[in-house]
MIPADREN-664060 format. One line per field, with one value per residue (C-alpha): residue in one letter; x, y, z; residue number from 1. Coordinates in nm, 3 decimals, always signed. Layout:
type <- [A:...];
px <- [X:...];
py <- [Y:...];
pz <- [Z:...];
seq <- [NUM:...];
This chain:
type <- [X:X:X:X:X:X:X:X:X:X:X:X:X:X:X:X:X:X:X:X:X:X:X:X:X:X:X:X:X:X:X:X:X:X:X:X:X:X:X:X:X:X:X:X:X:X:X:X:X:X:X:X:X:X:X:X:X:X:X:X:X:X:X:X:X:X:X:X:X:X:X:X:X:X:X:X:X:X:X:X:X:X:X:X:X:X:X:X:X:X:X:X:X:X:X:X:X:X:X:X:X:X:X:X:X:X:X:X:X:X:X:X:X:X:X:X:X:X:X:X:X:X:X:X:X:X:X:X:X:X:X:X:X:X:X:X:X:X:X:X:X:X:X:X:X:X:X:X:X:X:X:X:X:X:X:X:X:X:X:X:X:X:X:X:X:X:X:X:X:X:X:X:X:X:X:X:X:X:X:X:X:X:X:X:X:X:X:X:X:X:X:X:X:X:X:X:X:X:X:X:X:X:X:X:X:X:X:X:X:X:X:X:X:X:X:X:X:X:X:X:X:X:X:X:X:X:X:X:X:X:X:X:X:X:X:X:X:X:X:X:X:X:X:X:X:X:X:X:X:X:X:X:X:X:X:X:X:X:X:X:X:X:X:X:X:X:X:X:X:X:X:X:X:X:X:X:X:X:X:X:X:X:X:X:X:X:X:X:X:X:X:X:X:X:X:X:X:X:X:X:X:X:X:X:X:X:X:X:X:X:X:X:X:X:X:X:X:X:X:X:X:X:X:X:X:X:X:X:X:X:X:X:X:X:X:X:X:X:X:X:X:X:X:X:X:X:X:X:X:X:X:X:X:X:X:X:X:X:X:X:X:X:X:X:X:X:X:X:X:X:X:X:X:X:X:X:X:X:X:X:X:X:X:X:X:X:X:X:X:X:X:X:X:X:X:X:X:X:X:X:X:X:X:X:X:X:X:X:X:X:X:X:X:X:X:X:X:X:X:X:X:X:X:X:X:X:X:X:X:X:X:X:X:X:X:X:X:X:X:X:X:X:X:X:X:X:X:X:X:X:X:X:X:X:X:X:X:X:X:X:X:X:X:X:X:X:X:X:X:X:X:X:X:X:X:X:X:X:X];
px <- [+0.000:+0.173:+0.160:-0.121:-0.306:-0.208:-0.336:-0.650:-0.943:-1.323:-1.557:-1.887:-2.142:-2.472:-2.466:-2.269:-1.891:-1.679:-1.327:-1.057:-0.720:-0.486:-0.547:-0.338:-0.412:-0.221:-0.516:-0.676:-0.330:-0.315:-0.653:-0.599:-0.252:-0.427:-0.709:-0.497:-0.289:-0.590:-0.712:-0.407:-0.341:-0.640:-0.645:-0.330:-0.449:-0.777:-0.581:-0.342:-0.538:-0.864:-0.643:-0.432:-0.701:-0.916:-0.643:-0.465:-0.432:-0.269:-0.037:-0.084:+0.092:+0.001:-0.034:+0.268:+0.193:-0.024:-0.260:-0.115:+0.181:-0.081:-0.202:-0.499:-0.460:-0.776:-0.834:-1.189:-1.339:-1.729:-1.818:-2.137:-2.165:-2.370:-2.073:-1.807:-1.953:-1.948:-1.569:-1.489:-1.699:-1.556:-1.180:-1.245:-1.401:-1.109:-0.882:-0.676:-0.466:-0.615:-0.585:-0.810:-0.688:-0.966:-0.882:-0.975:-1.261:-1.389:-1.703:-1.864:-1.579:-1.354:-1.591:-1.671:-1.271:-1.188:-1.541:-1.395:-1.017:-0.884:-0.647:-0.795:-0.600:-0.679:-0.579:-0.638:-0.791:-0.876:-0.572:-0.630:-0.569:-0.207:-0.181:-0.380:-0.184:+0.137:+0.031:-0.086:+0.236:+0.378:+0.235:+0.255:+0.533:+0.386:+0.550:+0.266:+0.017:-0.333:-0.433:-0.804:-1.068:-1.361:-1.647:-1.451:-1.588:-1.340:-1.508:-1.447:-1.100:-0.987:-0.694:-0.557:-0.623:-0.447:-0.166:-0.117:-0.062:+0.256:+0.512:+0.829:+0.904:+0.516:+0.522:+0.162:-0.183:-0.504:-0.871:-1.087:-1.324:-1.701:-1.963:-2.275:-2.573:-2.639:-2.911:-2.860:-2.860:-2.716:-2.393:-2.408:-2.381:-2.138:-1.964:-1.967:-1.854:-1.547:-1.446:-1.461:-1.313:-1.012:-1.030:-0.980:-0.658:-0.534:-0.556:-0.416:-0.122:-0.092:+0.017:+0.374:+0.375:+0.257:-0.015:-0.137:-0.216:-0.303:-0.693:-0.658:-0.955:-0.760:-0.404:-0.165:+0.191:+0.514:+0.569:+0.936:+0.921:+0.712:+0.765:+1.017:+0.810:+0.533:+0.777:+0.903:+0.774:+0.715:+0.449:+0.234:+0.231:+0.398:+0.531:+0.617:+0.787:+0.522:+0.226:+0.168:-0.149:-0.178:-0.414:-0.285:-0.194:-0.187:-0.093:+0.246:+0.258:+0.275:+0.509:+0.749:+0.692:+0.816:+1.094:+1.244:+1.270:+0.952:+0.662:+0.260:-0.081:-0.480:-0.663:-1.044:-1.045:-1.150:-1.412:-1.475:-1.766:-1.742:-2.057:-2.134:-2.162:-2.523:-2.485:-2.402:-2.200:-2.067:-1.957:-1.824:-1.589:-1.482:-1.377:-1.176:-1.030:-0.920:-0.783:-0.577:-0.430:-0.337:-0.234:-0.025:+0.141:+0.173:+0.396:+0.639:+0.619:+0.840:+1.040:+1.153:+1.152:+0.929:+0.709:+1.000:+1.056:+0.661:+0.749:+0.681:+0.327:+0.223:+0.384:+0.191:-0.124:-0.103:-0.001:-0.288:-0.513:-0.383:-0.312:-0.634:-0.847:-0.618:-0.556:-0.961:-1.011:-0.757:-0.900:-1.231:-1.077:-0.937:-1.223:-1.401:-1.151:-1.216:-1.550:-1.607:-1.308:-1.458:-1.838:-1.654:-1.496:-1.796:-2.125:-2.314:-2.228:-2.327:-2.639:-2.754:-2.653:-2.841:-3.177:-3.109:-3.106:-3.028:-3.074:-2.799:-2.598:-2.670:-2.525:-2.238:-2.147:-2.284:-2.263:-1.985:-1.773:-1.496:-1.459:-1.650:-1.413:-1.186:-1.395:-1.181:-1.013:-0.688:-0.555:-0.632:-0.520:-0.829:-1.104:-0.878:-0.940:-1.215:-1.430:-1.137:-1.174:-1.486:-1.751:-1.798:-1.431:-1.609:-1.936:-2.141:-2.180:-1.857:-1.520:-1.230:-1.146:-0.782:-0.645:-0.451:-0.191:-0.112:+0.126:+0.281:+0.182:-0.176:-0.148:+0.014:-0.220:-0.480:-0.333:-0.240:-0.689:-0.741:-0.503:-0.681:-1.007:-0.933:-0.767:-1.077:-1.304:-1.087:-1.068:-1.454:-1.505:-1.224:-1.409:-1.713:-1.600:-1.436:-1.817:-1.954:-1.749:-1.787:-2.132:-2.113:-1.903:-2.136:-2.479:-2.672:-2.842:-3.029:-2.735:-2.478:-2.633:-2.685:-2.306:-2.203:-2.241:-1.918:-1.769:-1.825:-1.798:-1.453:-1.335:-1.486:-1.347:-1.018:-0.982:-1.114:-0.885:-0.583:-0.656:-0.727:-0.381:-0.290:-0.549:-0.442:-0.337:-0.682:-0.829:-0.901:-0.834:-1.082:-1.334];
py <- [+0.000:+0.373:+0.615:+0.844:+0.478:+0.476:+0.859:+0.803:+0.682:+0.584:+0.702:+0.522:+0.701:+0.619:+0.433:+0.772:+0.722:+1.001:+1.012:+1.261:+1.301:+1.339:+1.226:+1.489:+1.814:+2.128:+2.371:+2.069:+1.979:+2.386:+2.428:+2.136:+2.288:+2.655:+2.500:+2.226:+2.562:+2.771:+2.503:+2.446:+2.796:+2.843:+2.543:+2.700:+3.030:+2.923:+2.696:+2.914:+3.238:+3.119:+2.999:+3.256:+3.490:+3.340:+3.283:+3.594:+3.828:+4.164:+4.201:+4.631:+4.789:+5.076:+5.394:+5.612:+5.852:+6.145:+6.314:+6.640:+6.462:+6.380:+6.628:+6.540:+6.676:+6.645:+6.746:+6.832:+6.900:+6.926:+6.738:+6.681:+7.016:+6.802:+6.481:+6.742:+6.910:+6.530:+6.496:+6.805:+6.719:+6.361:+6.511:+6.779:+6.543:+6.391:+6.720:+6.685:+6.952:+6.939:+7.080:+7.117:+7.161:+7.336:+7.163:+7.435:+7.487:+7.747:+7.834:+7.664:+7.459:+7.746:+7.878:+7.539:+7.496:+7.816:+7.790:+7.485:+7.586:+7.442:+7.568:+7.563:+7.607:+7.705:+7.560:+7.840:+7.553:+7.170:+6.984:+6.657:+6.498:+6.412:+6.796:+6.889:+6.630:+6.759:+7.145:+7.052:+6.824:+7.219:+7.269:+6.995:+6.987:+6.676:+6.347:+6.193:+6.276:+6.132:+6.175:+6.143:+6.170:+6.412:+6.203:+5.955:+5.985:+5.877:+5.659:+5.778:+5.695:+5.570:+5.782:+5.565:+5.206:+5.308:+5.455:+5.140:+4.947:+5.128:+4.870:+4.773:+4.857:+4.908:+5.310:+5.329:+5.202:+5.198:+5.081:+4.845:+4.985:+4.936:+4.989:+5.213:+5.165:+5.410:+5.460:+5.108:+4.770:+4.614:+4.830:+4.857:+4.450:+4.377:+4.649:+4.487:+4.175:+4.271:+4.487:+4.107:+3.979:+4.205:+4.177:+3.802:+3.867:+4.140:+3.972:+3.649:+3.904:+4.051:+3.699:+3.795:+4.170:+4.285:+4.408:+4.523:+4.887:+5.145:+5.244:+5.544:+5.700:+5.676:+5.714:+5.702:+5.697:+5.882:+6.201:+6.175:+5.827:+5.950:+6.351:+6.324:+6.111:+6.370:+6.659:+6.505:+6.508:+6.209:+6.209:+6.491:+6.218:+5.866:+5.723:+5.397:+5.412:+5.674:+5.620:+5.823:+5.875:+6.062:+5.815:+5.574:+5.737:+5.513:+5.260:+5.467:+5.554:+5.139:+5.056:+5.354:+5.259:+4.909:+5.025:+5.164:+4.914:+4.963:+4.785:+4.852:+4.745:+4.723:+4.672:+4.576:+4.703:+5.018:+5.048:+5.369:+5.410:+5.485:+5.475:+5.246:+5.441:+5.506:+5.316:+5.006:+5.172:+5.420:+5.074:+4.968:+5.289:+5.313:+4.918:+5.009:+5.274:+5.059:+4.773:+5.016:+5.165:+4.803:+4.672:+4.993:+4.980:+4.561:+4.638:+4.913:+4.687:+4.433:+4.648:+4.823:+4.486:+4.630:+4.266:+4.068:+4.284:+4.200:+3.835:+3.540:+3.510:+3.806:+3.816:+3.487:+3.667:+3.928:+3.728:+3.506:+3.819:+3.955:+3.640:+3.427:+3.697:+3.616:+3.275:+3.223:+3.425:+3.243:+2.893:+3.041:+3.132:+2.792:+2.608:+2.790:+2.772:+2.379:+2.344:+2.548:+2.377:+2.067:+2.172:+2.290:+1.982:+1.749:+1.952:+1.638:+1.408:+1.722:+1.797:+1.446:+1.399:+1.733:+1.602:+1.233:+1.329:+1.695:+1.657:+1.424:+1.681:+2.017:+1.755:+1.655:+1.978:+2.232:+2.060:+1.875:+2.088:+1.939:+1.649:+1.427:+1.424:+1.238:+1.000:+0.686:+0.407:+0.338:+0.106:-0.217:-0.080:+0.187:-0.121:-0.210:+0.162:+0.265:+0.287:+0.570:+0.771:+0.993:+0.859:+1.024:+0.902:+0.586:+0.644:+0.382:+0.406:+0.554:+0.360:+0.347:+0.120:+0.152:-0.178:-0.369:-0.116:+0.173:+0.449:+0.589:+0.940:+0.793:+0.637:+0.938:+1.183:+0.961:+1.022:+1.368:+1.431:+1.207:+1.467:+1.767:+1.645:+1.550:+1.942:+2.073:+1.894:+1.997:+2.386:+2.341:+2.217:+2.504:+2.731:+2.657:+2.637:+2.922:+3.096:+2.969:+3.099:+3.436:+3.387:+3.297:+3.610:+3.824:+3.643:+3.798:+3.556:+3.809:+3.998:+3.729:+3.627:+3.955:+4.035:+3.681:+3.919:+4.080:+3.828:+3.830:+4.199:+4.169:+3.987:+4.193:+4.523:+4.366:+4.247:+4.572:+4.797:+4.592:+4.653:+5.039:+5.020:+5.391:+5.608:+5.668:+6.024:+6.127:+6.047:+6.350:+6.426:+6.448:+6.556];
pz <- [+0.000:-0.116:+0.146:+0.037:+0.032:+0.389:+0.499:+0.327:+0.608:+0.609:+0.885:+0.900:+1.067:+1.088:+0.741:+0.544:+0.466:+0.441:+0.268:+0.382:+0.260:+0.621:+0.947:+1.081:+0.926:+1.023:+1.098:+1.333:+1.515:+1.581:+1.697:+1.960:+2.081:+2.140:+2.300:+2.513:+2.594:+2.681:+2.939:+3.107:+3.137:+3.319:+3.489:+3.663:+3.691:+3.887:+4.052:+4.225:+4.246:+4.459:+4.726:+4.735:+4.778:+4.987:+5.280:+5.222:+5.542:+5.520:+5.785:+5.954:+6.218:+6.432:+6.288:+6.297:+6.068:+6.220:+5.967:+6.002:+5.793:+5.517:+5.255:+5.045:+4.653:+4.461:+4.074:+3.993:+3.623:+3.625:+3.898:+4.039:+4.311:+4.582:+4.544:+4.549:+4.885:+5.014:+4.941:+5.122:+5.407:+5.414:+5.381:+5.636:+5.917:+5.908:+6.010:+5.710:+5.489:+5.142:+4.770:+4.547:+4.142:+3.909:+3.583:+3.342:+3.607:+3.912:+4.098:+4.271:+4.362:+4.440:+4.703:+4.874:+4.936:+5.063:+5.293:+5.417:+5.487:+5.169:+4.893:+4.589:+4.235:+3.903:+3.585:+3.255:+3.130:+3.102:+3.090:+3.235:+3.577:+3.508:+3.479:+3.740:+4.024:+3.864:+3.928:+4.259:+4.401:+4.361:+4.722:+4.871:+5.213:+5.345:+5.420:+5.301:+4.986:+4.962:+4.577:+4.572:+4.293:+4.327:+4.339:+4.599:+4.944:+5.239:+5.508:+5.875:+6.013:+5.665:+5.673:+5.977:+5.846:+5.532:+5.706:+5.912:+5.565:+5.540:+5.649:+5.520:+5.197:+5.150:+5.035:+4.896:+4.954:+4.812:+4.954:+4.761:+4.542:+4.589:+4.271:+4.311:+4.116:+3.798:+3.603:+3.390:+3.581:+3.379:+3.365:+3.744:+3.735:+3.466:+3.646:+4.009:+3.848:+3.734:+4.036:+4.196:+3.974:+4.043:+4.359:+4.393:+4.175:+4.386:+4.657:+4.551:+4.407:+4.739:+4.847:+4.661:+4.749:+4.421:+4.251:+3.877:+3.984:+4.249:+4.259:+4.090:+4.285:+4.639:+4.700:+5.003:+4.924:+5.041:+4.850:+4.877:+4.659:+4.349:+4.357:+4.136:+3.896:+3.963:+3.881:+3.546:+3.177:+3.164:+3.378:+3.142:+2.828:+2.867:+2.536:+2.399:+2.037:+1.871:+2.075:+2.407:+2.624:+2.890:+3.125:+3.324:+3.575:+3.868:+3.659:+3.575:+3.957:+4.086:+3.809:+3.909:+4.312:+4.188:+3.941:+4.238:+4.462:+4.687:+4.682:+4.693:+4.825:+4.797:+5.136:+5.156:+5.522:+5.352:+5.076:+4.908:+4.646:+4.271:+4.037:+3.722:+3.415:+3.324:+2.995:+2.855:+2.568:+2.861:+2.993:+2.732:+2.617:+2.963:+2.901:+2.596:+2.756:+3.058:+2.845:+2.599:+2.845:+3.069:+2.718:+2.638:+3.016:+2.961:+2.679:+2.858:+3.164:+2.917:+2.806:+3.109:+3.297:+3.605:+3.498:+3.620:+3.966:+4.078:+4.046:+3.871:+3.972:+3.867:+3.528:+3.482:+3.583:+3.382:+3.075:+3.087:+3.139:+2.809:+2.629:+2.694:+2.478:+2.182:+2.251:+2.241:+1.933:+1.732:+1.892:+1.744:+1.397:+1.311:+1.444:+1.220:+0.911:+0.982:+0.959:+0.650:+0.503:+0.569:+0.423:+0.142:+0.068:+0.142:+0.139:-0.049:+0.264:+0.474:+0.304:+0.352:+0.706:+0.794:+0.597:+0.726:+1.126:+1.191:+1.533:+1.533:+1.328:+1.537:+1.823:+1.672:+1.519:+1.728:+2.070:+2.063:+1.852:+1.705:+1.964:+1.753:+1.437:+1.627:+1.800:+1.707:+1.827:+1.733:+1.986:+2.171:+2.459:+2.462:+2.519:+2.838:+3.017:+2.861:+3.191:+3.298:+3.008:+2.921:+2.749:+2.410:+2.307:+2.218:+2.056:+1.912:+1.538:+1.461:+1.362:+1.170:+0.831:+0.852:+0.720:+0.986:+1.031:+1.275:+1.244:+1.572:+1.469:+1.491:+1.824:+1.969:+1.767:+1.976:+2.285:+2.264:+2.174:+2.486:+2.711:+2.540:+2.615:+2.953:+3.030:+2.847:+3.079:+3.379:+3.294:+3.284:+3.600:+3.790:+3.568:+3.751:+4.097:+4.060:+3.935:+4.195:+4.480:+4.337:+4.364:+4.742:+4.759:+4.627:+4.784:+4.507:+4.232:+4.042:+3.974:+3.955:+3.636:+3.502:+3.560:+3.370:+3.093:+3.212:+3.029:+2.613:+2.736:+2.843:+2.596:+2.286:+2.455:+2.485:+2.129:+1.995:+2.247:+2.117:+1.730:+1.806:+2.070:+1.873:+1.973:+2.311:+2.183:+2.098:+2.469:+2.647:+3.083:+3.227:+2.977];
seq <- [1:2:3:4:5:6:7:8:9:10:11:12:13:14:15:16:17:18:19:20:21:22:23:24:25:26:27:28:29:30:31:32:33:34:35:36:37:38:39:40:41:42:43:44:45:46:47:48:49:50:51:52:53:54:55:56:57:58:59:60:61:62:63:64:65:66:67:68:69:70:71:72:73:74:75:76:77:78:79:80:81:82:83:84:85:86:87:88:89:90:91:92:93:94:95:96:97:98:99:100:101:102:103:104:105:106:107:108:109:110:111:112:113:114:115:116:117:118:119:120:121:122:123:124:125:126:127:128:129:130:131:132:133:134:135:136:137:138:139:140:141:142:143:144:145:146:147:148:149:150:151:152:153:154:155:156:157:158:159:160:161:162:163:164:165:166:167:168:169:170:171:172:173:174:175:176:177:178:179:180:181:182:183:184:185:186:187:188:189:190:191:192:193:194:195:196:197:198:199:200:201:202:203:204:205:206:207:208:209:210:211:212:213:214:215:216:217:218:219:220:221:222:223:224:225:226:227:228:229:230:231:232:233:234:235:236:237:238:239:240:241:242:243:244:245:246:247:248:249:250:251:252:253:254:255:256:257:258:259:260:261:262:263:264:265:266:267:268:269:270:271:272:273:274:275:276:277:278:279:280:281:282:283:284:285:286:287:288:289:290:291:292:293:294:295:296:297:298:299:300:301:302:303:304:305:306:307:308:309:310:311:312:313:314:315:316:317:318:319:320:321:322:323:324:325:326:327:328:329:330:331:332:333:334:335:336:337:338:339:340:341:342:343:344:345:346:347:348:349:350:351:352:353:354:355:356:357:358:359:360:361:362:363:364:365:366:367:368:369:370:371:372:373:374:375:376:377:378:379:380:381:382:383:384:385:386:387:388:389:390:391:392:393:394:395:396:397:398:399:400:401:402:403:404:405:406:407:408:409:410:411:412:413:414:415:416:417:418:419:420:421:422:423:424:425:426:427:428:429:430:431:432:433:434:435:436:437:438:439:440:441:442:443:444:445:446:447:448:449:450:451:452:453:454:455:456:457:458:459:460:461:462:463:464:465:466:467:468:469:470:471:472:473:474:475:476:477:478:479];
């Protein structure tokens, strides 16, 4: 027999044969490497991170630092009057020193800080926060700068529980961020989702001492250790090659606290409040935005090797954040490539199969994917295990007319579909647990589900924030 003899194969099913050319094609053995890669990848991911974060205790210390060694700077464009008075009120109850930055802005904010005892700056006109923080570090003699958004309201005492998470080499802190709802429910839910989401992995992350970013909306940190960040131009507009944006800011700040040697931290013993966008396609700009600029510091994070000084685990995080989206869309790609290849090459057999049992078909097809084109038995040795191995890997009505003969590149072709199916199977079921504990974390069943959708979400906004990388120089401050 010649060896295209060899590579040719009959599948029987259900009374059809089939013909195909290779058992092995390229696009197929791809498709089951990126999808055997996907599920181990998360498999490890799940694996380490809902441990991690579910035992992980913050070690504190007593606060040293007394609040008249804090000063609070706060940039404000168009706020809300009535949460701007709240801020002020929250950040004066606590007798601290505080700034306030008009970003291109004045009344009424002007009057509420100087009514209050607080220095308030203008800016000529709207140049973004980066500008605004930069303008305001000017008058700043503090050991210690809280940089705080102007719709973030401090809970009582919070100035002393974050000060207490300054140990060590720990020179900034953040609280954990809590959503509020807006005027859509479902942004307000796909919203919550994904601030637990990050959570678990900052916490897990704070396991190893590092974290992704500061929560740009509350800041403690040591002025001496970023000023001079702060003070340079690279802080107005960050650049890698010819792109620059100019958000990101507590992004830039973490990966500078880290670049130097120091290291910082989230803490969920304080909460402050932010609110869901009213939209879904406010949701989902503020998404883009958020994943081109993660993407855009991912890259300069490589480059300027700050990845490697957070530690392994986190550069694995972080990679499978920013890999799995790509991973899955390629998976998706060849799968398709196959099966249109394939109805291409035998629509007839198709066309009858579909009119002969199409329930059978949307099953095969549909349901079980691509798993059943392989549903074969090469060996002997299968019929002695087959009660260990899952149960569709032997269907009745399917088998192969091979001859008598076996190549090795079929037996470990075999194996290799068993392994994937088995990871598949296993990333399914870590998936799952791990879904279900952030249900029991959240106690809410209604709005689990709705928040699900956080998912396709992410993923489409990531994909799409990738391929549009380059606008970052169009984004506006504040505005």
């Amino acid at each position: 027999m010649s060896r295209n003899e060899k590579l040719v194969k009959i599948f029987y099913i259900n009374g059809l044969i089939v013909y195909t050319r290779t058992y092995m094609r390229l696009d197929i053995t791809f498709y089951l490497l990126v999808s055997t890669l996907i599920s181990i990848l998360t498999i490890l991911y799940i694996s380490f991170t809902l441990p991690l974060a579910f035992t992980y205790r913050p070690k504190s210390s007593q606060a040293s630092i007394k609040r008249s060694e804090i000063t609070v700077l706060i940039p404000v464009y168009k706020e809300d009057v009535d949460v701007f008075k709240e801020v002020i009120d929250s950040v004066k109850k606590q007798d601290l020193k505080f700034i306030v930055v008009g970003d291109g802005c004045d009344e009424p904010y002007k009057s509420i800080v100087r009514t209050k005892g607080g220095l308030f700056i203008k800016l000529d006109k709207n140049m973004g926060k980066r500008r605004a923080i930069r303008e305001g570090f000017k008058y700043v003699k503090t050991p210690y700068v809280l940089l705080l958004d102007s719709d973030t309201i401090l809970p009582d005492n919070s100035v002393d529980i974050l000060s207490s998470k300054l140990t060590g080499d720990i020179v900034a802190v953040s609280p954990e961020i809590s959503v509020l709802p807006g005027k859509n429910i479902i942004a307000y839910h796909v919203s919550e989702m994904m601030q637990r989401l990050r959570e678990i992995s900052y916490r897990a992350l704070g396991r190893f001492g590092s974290i992704v970013s500061l929560n740009g909306q509350c800041v403690l940190v040591r002025t001496d250790v970023i000023r001079p960040l702060i003070e340079s131009e690279e802080f107005n507009s960050v650049k890698l090659w010819k792109f620059s944006t100019i958000l990101g800011d507590d992004r830039q700040i973490t990966n500078y606290i880290y670049s130097n040697g120091y290291k910082a931290t989230v803490t969920k013993d304080i909460v402050v409040k932010t609110k869901a966008p009213d939209t879904i396609s406010g949701l989902l700009k503020q998404m883009v935005r958020w994943y081109r600029s993660n993407n855009f510091f991912l890259i300069r994070e490589i480059g300027d090797g700050t990845i490697f000084k957070k530690g392994f685990f986190y550069m694995f995080t972080v990679l499978y954040w920013y890999a799995l989206p790509l991973l899955t869309l390629l998976s998706y790609s060849l799968y398709t490539e196959i099966i249109l290849s394939r109805v291409a090459k035998h629509w007839d057999f198709i066309a009858r199969a579909i009119t002969t049992n199409p329930a059978r078909f949307i099953k095969n097809v549909i349901v079980y994917r691509i798993d059943n084109l392989f549903d074969i038995d090469p060996t002997p040795i299968f019929h002695k295990f087959n009660h260990f191995l899952p149960h569709h890997l032997n269907p009745s009505g399917i088998m192969l007319i091979y001859g008598n003969k076996l190549s090795t590149e079929m037996v470990l072709f075999h194996y290799f579909y068993v392994f994937h199916t088995f990871v598949g199977e296993v990333s399914t079921i870590v998936s799952i647990v791990m879904i279900v504990s952030i249900l029991l974390y959240t106690r809410r069943i209604r709005g689990f589900a709705l928040g699900l959708l956080a998912f396709p979400l992410m993923f489409f906004a990531d994909i799409f924030a990738l391929m549009t990388i380059w606008r970052q120089k169009k984004w506006s401050g504040r505005s």
